[in-house]
PyMOL Python script that loads the backbone (N, CA, C, O; Angstrom):
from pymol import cmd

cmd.read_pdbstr("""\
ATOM      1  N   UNK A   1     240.453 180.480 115.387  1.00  0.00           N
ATOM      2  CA  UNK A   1     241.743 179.906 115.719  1.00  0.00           C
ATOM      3  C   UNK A   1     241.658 178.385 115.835  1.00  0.00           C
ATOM      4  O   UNK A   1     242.633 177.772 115.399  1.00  0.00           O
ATOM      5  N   UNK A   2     240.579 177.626 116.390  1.00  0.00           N
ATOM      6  CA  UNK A   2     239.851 176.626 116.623  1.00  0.00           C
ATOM      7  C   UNK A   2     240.552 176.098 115.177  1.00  0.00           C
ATOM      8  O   UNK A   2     241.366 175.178 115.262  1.00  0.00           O
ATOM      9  N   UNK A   3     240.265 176.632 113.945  1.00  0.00           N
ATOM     10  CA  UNK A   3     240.476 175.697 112.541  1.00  0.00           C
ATOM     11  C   UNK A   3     241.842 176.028 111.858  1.00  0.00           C
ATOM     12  O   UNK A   3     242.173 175.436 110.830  1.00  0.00           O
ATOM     13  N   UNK A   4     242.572 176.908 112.395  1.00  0.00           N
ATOM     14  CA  UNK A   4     244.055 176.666 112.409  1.00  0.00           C
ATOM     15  C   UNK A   4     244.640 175.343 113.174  1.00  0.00           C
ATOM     16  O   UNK A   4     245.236 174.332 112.800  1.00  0.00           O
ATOM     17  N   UNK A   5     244.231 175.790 114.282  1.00  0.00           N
ATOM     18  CA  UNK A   5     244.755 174.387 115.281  1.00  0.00           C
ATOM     19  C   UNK A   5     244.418 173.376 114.368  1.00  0.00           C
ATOM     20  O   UNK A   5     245.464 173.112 113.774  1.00  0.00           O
ATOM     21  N   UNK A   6     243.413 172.598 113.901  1.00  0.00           N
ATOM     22  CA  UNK A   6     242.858 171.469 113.290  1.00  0.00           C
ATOM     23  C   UNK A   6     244.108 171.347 112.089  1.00  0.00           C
ATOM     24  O   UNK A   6     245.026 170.533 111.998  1.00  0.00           O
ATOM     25  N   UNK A   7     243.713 172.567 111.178  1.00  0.00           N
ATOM     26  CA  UNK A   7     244.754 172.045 110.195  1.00  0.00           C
ATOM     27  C   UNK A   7     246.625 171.771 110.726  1.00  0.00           C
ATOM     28  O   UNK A   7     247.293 170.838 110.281  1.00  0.00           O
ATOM     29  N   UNK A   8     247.113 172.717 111.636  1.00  0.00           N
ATOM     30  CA  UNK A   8     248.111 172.266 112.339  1.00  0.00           C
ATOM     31  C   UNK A   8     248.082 171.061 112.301  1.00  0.00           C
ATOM     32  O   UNK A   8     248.649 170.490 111.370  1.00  0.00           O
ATOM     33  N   UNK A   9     247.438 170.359 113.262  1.00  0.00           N
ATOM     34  CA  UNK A   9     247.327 169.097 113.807  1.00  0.00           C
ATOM     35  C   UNK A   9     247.076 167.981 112.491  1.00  0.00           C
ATOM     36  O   UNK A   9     247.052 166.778 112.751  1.00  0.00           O
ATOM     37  N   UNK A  10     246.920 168.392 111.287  1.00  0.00           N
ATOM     38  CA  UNK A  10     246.693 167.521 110.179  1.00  0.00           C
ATOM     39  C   UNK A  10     248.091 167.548 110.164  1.00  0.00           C
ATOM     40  O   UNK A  10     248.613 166.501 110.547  1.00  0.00           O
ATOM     41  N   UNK A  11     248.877 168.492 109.812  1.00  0.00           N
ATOM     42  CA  UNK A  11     250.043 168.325 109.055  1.00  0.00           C
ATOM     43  C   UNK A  11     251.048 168.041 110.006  1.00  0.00           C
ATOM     44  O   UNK A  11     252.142 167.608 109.644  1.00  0.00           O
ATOM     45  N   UNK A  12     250.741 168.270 111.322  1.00  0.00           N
ATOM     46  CA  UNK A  12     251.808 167.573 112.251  1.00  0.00           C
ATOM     47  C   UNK A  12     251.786 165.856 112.220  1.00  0.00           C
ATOM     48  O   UNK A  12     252.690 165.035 112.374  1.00  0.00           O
ATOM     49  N   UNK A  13     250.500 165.728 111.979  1.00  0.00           N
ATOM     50  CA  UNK A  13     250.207 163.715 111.973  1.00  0.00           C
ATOM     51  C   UNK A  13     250.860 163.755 110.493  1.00  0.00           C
ATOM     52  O   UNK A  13     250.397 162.773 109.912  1.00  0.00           O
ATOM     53  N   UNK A  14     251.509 164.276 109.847  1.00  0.00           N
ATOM     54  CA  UNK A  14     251.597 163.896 108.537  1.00  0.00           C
ATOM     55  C   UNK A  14     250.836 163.704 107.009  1.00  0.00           C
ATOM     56  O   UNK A  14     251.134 163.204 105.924  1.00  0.00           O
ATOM     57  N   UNK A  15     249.436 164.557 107.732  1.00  0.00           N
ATOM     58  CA  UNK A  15     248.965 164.820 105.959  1.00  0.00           C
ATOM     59  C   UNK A  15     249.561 165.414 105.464  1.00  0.00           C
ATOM     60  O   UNK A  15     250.227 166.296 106.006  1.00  0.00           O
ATOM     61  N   UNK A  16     249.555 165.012 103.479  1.00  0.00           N
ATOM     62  CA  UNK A  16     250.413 165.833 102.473  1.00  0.00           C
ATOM     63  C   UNK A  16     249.401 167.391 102.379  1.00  0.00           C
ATOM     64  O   UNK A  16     249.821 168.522 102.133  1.00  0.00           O
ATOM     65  N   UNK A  17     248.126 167.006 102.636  1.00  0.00           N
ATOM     66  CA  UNK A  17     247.033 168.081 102.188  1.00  0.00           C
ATOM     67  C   UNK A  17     246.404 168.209 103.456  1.00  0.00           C
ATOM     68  O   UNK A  17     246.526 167.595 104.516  1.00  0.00           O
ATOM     69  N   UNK A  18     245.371 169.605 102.906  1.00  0.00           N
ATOM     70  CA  UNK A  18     243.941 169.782 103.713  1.00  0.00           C
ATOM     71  C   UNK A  18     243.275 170.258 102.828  1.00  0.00           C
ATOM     72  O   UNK A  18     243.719 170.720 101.777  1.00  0.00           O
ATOM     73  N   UNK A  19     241.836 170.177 103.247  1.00  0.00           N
ATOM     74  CA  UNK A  19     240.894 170.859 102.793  1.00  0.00           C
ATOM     75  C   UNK A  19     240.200 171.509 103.482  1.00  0.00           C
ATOM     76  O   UNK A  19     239.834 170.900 104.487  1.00  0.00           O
ATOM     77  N   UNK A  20     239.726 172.824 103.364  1.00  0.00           N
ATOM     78  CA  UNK A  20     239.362 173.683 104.126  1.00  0.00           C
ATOM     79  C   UNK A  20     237.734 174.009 103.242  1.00  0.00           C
ATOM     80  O   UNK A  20     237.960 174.556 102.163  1.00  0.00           O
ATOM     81  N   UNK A  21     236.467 173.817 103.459  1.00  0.00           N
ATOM     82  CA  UNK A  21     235.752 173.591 102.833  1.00  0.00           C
ATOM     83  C   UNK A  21     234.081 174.861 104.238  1.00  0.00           C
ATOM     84  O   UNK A  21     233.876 174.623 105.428  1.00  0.00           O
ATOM     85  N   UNK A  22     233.622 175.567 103.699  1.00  0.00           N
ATOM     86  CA  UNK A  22     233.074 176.588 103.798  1.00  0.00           C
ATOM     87  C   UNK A  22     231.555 176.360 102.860  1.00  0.00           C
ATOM     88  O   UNK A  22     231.497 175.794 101.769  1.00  0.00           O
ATOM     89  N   UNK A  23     230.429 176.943 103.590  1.00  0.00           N
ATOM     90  CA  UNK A  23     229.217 177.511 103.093  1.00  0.00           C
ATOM     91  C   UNK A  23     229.323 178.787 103.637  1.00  0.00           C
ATOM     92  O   UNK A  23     230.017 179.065 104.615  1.00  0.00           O
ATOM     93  N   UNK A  24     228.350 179.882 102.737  1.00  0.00           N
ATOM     94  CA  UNK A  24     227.194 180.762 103.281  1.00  0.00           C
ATOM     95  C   UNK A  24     228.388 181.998 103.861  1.00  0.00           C
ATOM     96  O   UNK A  24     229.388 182.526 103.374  1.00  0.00           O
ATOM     97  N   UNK A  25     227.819 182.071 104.857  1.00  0.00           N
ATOM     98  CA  UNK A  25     228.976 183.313 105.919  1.00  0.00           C
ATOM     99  C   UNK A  25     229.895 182.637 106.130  1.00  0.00           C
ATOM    100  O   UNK A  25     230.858 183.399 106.206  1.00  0.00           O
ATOM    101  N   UNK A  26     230.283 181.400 106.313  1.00  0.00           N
ATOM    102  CA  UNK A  26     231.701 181.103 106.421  1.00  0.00           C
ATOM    103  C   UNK A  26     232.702 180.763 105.995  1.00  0.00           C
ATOM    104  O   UNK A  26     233.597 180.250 106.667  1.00  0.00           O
ATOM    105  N   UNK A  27     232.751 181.038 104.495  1.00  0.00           N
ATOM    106  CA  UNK A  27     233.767 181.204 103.765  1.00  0.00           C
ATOM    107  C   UNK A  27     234.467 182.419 103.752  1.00  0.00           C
ATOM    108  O   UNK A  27     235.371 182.532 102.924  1.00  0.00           O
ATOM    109  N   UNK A  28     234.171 183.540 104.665  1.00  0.00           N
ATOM    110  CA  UNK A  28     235.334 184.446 104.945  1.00  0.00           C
ATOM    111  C   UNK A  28     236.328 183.231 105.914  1.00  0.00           C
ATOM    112  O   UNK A  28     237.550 183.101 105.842  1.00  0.00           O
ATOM    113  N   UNK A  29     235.341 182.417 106.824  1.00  0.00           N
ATOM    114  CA  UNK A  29     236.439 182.154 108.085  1.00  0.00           C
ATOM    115  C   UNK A  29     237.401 181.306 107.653  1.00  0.00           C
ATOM    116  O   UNK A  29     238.510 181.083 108.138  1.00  0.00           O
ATOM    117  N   UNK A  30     236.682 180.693 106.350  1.00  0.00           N
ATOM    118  CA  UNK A  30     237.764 179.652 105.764  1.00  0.00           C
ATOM    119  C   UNK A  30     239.221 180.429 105.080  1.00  0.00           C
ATOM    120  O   UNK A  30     240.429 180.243 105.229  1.00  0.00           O
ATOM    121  N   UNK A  31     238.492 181.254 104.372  1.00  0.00           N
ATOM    122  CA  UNK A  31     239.576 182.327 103.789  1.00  0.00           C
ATOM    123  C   UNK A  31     240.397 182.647 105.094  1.00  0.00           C
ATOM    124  O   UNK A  31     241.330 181.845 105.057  1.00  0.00           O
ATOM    125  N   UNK A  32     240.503 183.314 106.077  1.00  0.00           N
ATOM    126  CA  UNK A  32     240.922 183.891 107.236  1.00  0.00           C
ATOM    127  C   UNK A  32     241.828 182.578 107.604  1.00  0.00           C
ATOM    128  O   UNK A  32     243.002 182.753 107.931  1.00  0.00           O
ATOM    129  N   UNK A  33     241.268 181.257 107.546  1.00  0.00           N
ATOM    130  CA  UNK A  33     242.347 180.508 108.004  1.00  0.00           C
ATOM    131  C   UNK A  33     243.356 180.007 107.506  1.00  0.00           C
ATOM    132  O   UNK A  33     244.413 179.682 108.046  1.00  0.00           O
ATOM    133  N   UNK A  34     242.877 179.909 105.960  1.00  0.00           N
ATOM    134  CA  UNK A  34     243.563 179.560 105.261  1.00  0.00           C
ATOM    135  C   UNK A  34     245.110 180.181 105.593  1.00  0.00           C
ATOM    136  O   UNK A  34     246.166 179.619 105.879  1.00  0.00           O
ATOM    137  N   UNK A  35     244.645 181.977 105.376  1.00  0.00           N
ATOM    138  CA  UNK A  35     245.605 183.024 105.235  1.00  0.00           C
ATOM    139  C   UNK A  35     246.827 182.753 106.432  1.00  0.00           C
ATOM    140  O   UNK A  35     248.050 182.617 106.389  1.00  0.00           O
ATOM    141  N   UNK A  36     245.899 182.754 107.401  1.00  0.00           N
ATOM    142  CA  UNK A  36     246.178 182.981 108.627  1.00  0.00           C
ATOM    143  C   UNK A  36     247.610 181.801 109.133  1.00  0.00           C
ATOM    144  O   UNK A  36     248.578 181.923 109.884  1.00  0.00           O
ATOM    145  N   UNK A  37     247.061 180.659 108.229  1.00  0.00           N
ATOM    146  CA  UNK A  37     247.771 179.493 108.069  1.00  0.00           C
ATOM    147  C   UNK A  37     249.200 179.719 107.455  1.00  0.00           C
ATOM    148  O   UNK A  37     250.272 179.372 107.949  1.00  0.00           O
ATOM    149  N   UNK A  38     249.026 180.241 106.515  1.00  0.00           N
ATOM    150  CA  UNK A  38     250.104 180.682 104.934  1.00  0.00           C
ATOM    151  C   UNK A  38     250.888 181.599 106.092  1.00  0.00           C
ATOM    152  O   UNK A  38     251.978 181.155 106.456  1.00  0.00           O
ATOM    153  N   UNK A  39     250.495 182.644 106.604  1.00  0.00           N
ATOM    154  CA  UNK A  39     251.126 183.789 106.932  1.00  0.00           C
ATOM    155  C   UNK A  39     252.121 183.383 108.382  1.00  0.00           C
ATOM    156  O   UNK A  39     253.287 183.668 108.652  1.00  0.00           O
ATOM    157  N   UNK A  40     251.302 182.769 108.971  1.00  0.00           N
ATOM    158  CA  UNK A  40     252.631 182.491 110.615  1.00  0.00           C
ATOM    159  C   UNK A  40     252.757 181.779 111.332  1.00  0.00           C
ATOM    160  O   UNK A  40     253.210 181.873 112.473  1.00  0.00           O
ATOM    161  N   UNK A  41     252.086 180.307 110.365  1.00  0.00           N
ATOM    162  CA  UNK A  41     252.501 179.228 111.199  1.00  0.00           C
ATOM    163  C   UNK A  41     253.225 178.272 110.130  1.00  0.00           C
ATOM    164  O   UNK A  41     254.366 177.907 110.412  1.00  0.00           O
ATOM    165  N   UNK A  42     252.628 177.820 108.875  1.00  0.00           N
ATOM    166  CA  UNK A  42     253.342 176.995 108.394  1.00  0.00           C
ATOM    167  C   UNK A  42     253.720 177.912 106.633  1.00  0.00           C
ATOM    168  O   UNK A  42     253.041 178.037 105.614  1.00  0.00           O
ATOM    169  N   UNK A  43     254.847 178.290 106.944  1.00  0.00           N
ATOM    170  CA  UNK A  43     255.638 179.313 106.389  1.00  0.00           C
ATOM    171  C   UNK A  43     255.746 178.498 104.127  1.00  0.00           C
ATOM    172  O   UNK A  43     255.699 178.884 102.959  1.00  0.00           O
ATOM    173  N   UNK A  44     255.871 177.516 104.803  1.00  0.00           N
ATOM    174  CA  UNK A  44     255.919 176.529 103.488  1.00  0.00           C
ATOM    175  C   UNK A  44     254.403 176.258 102.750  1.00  0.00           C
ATOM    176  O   UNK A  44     254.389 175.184 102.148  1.00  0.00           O
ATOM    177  N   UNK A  45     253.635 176.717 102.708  1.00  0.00           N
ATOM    178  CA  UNK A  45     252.409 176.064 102.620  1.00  0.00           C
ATOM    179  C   UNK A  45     251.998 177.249 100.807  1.00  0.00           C
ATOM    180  O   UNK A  45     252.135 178.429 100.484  1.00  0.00           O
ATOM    181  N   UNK A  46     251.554 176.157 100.246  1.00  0.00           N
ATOM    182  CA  UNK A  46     250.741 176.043  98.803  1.00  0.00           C
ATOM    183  C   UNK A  46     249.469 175.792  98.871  1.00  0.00           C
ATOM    184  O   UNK A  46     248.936 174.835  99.431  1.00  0.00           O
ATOM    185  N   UNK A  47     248.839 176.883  98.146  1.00  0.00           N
ATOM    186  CA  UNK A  47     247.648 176.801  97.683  1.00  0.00           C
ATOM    187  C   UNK A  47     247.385 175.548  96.844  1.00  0.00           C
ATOM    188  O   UNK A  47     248.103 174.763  97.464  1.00  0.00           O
ATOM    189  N   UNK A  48     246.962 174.983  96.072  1.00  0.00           N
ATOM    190  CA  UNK A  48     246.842 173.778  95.083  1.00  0.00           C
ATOM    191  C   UNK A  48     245.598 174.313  94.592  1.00  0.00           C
ATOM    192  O   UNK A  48     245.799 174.852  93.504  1.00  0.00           O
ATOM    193  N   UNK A  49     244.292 174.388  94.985  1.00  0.00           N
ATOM    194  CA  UNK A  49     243.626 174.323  94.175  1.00  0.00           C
ATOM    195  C   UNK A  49     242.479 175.710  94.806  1.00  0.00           C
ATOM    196  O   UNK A  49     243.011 176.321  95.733  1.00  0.00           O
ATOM    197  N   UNK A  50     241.055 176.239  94.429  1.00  0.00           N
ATOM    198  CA  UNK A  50     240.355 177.001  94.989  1.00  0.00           C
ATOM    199  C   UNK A  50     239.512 176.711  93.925  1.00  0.00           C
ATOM    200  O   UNK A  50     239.727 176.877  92.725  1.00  0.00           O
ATOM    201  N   UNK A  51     237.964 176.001  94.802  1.00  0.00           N
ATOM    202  CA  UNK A  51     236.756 175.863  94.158  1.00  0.00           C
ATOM    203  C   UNK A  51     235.483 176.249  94.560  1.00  0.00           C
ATOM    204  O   UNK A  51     234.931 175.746  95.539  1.00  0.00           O
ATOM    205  N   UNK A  52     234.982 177.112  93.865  1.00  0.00           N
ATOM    206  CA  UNK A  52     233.422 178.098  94.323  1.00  0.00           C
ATOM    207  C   UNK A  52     232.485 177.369  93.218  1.00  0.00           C
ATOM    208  O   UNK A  52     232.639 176.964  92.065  1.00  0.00           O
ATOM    209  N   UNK A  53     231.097 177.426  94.476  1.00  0.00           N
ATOM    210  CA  UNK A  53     229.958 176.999  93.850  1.00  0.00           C
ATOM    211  C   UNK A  53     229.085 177.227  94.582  1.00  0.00           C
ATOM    212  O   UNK A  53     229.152 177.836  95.650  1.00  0.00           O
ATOM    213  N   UNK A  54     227.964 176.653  93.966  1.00  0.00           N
ATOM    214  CA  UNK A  54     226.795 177.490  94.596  1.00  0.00           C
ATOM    215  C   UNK A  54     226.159 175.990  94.888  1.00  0.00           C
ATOM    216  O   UNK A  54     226.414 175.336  93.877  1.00  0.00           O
ATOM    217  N   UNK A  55     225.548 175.285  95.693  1.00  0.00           N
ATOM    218  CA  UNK A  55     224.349 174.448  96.576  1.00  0.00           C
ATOM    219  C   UNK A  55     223.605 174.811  97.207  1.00  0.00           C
ATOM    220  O   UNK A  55     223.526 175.579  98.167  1.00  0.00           O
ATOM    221  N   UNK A  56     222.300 173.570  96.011  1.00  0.00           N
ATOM    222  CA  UNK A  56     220.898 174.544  96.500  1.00  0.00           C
ATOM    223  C   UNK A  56     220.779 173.470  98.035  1.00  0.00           C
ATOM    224  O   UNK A  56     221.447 172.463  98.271  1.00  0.00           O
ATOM    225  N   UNK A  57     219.921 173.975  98.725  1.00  0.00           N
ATOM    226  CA  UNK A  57     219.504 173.323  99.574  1.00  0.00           C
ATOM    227  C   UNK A  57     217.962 173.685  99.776  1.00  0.00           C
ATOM    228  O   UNK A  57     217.385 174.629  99.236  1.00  0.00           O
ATOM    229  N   UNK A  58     217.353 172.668 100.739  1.00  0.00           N
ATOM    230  CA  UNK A  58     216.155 172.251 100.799  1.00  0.00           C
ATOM    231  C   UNK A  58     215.889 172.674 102.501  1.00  0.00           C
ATOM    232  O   UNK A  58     216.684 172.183 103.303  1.00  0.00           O
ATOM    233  N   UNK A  59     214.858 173.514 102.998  1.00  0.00           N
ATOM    234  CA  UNK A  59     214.867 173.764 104.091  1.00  0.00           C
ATOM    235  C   UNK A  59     214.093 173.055 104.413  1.00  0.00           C
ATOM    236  O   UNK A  59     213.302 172.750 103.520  1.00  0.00           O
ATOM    237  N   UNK A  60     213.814 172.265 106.088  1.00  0.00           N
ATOM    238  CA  UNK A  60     213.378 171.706 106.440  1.00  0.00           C
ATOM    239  C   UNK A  60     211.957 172.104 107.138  1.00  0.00           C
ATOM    240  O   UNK A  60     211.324 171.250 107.760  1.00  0.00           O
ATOM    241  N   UNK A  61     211.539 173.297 107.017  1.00  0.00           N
ATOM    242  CA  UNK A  61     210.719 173.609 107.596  1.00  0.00           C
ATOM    243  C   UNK A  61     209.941 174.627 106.217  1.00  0.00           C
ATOM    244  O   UNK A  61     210.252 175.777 105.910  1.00  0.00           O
ATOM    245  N   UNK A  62     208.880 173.756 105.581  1.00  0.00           N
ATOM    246  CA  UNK A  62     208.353 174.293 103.838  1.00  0.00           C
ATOM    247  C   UNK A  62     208.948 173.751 102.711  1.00  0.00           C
ATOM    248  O   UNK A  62     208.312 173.675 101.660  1.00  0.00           O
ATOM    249  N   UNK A  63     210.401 173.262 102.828  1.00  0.00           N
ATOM    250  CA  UNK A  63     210.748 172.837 101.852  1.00  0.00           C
ATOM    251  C   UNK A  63     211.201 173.824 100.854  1.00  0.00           C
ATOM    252  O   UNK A  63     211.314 173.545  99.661  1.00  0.00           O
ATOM    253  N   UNK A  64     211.479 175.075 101.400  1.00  0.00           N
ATOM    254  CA  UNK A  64     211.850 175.530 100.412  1.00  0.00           C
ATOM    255  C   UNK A  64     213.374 175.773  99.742  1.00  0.00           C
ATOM    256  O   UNK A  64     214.329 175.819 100.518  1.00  0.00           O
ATOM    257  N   UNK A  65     213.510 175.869  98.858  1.00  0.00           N
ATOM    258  CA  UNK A  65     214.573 175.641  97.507  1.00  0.00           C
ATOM    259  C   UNK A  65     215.552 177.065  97.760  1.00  0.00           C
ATOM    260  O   UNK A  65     214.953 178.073  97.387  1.00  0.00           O
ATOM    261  N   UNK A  66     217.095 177.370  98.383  1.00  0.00           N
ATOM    262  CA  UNK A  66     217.660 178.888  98.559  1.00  0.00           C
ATOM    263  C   UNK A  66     219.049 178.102  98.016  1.00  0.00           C
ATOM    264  O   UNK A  66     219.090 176.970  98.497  1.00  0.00           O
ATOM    265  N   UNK A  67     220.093 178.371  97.222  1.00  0.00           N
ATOM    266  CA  UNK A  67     221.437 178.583  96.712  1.00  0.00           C
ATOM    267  C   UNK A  67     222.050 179.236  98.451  1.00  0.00           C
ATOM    268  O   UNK A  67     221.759 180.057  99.320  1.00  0.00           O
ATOM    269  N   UNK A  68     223.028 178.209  98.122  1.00  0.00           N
ATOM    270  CA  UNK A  68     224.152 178.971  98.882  1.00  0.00           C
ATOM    271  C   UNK A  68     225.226 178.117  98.341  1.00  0.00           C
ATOM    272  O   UNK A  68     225.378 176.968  97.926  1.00  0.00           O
ATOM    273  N   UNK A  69     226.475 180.112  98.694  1.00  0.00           N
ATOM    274  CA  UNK A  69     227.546 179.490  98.050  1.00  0.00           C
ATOM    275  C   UNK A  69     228.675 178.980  98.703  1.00  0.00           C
ATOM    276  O   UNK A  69     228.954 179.331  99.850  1.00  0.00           O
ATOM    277  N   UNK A  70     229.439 178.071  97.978  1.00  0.00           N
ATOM    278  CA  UNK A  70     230.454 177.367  99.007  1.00  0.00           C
ATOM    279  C   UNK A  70     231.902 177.599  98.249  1.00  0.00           C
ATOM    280  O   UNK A  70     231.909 178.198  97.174  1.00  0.00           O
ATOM    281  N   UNK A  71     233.173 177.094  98.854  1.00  0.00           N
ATOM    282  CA  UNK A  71     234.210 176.874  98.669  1.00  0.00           C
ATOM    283  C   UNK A  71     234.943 176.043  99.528  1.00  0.00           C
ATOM    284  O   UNK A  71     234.856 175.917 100.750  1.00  0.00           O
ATOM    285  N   UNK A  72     235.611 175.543  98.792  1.00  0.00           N
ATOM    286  CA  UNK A  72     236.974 174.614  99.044  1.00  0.00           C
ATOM    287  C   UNK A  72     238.121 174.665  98.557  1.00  0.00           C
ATOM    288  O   UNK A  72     238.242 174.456  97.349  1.00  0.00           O
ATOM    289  N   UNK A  73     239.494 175.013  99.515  1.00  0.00           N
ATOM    290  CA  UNK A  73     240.359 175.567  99.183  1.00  0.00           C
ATOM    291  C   UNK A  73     241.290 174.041  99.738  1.00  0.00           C
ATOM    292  O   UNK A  73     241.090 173.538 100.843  1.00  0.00           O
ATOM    293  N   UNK A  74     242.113 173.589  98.910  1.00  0.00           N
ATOM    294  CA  UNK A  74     243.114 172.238  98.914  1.00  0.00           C
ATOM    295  C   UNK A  74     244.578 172.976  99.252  1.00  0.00           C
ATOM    296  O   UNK A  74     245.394 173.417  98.443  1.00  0.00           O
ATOM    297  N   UNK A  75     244.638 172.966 100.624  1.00  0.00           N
ATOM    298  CA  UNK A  75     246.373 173.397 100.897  1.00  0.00           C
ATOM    299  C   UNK A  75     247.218 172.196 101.155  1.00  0.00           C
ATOM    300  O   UNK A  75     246.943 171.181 101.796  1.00  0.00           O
ATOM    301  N   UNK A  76     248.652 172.637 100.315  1.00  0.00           N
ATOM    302  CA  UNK A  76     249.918 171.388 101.121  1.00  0.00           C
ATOM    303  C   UNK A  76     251.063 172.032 101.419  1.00  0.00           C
ATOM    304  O   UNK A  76     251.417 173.134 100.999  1.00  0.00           O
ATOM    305  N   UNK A  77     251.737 171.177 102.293  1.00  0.00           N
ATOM    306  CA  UNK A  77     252.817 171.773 102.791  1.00  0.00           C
ATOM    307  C   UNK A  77     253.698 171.794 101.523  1.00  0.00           C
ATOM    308  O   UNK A  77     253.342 171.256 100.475  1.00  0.00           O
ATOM    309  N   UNK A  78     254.908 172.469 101.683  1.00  0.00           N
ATOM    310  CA  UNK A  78     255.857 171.836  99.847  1.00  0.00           C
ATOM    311  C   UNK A  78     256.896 171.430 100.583  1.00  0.00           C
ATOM    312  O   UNK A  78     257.057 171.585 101.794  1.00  0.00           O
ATOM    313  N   UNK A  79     257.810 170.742  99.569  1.00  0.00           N
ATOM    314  CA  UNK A  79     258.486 169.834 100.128  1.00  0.00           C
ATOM    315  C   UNK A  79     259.806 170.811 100.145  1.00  0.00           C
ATOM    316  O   UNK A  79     260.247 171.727  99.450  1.00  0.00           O
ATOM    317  N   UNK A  80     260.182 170.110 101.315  1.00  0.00           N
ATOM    318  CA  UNK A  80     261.751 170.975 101.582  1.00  0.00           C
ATOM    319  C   UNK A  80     262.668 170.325 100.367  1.00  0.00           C
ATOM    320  O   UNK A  80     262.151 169.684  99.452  1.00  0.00           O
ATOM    321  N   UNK A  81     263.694 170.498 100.439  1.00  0.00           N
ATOM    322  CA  UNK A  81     264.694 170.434  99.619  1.00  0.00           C
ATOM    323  C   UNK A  81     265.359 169.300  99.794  1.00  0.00           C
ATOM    324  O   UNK A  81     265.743 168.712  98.782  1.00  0.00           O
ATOM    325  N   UNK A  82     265.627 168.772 101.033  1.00  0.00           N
ATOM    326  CA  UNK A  82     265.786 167.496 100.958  1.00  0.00           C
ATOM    327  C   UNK A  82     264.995 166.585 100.762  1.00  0.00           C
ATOM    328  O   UNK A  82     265.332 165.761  99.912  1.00  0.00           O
ATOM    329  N   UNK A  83     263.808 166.416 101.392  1.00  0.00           N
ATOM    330  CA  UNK A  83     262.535 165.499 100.406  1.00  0.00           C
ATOM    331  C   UNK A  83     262.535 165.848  98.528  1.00  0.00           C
ATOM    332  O   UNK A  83     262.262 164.970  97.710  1.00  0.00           O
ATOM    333  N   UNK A  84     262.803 166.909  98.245  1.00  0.00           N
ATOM    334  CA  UNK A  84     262.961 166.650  96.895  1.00  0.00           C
ATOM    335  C   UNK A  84     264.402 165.605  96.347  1.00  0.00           C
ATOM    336  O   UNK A  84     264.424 164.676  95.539  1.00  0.00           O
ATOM    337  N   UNK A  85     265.214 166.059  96.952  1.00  0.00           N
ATOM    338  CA  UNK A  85     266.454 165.685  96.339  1.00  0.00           C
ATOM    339  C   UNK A  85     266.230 163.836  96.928  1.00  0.00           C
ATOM    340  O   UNK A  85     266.889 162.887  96.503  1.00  0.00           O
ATOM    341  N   UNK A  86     265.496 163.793  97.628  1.00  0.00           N
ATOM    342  CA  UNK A  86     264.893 162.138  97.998  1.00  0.00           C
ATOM    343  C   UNK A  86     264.663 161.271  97.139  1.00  0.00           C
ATOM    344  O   UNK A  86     265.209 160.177  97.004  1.00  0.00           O
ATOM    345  N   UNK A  87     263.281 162.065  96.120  1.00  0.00           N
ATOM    346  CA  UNK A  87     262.670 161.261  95.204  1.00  0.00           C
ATOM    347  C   UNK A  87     263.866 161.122  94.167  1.00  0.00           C
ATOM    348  O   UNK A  87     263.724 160.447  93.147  1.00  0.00           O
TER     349      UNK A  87
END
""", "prot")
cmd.dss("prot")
cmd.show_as("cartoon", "prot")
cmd.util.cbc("prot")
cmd.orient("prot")
């Protein structure tokens, strides 16, 4: 709930976007907020973009070389109808 609030609080200060950006096990939670976001708080909200990949990383203890995968999901609010009829 912690990263609902956050993105709330983006789009109440007036960002056009967020990014919601996830490794490993926590790209369900990103997914979950995303949703969670879309579904009952900000009723207006667009997907824009969804990007998966894989980063290797380097452990600090051997050095050894493991893939993990990530995502980043780009949400915006859309514009009401009077901000369109604005531009």
């Amino acid at each position: 709930m912690n990263y609902v609030t956050a993105c709330i609080t983006f789009f109440n200060r007036g960002e056009k976007q967020v990014v919601v950006k996830a490794r490993g096990r926590a790209i369900s939670k990103a997914v979950d907020t995303v949703e969670l976001l879309r579904r009952a708080f900000v009723k207006d909200l667009e997907i824009q973009q969804i990007g998966i990949g894989t980063e290797e990383l380097v452990s600090a203890e051997g050095g050894q070389k493991s893939n993990i995968s990530a995502i980043e999901i780009i949400v915006t609010k859309a514009k009401t109808k009077q901000q369109k009829e604005e531009e």
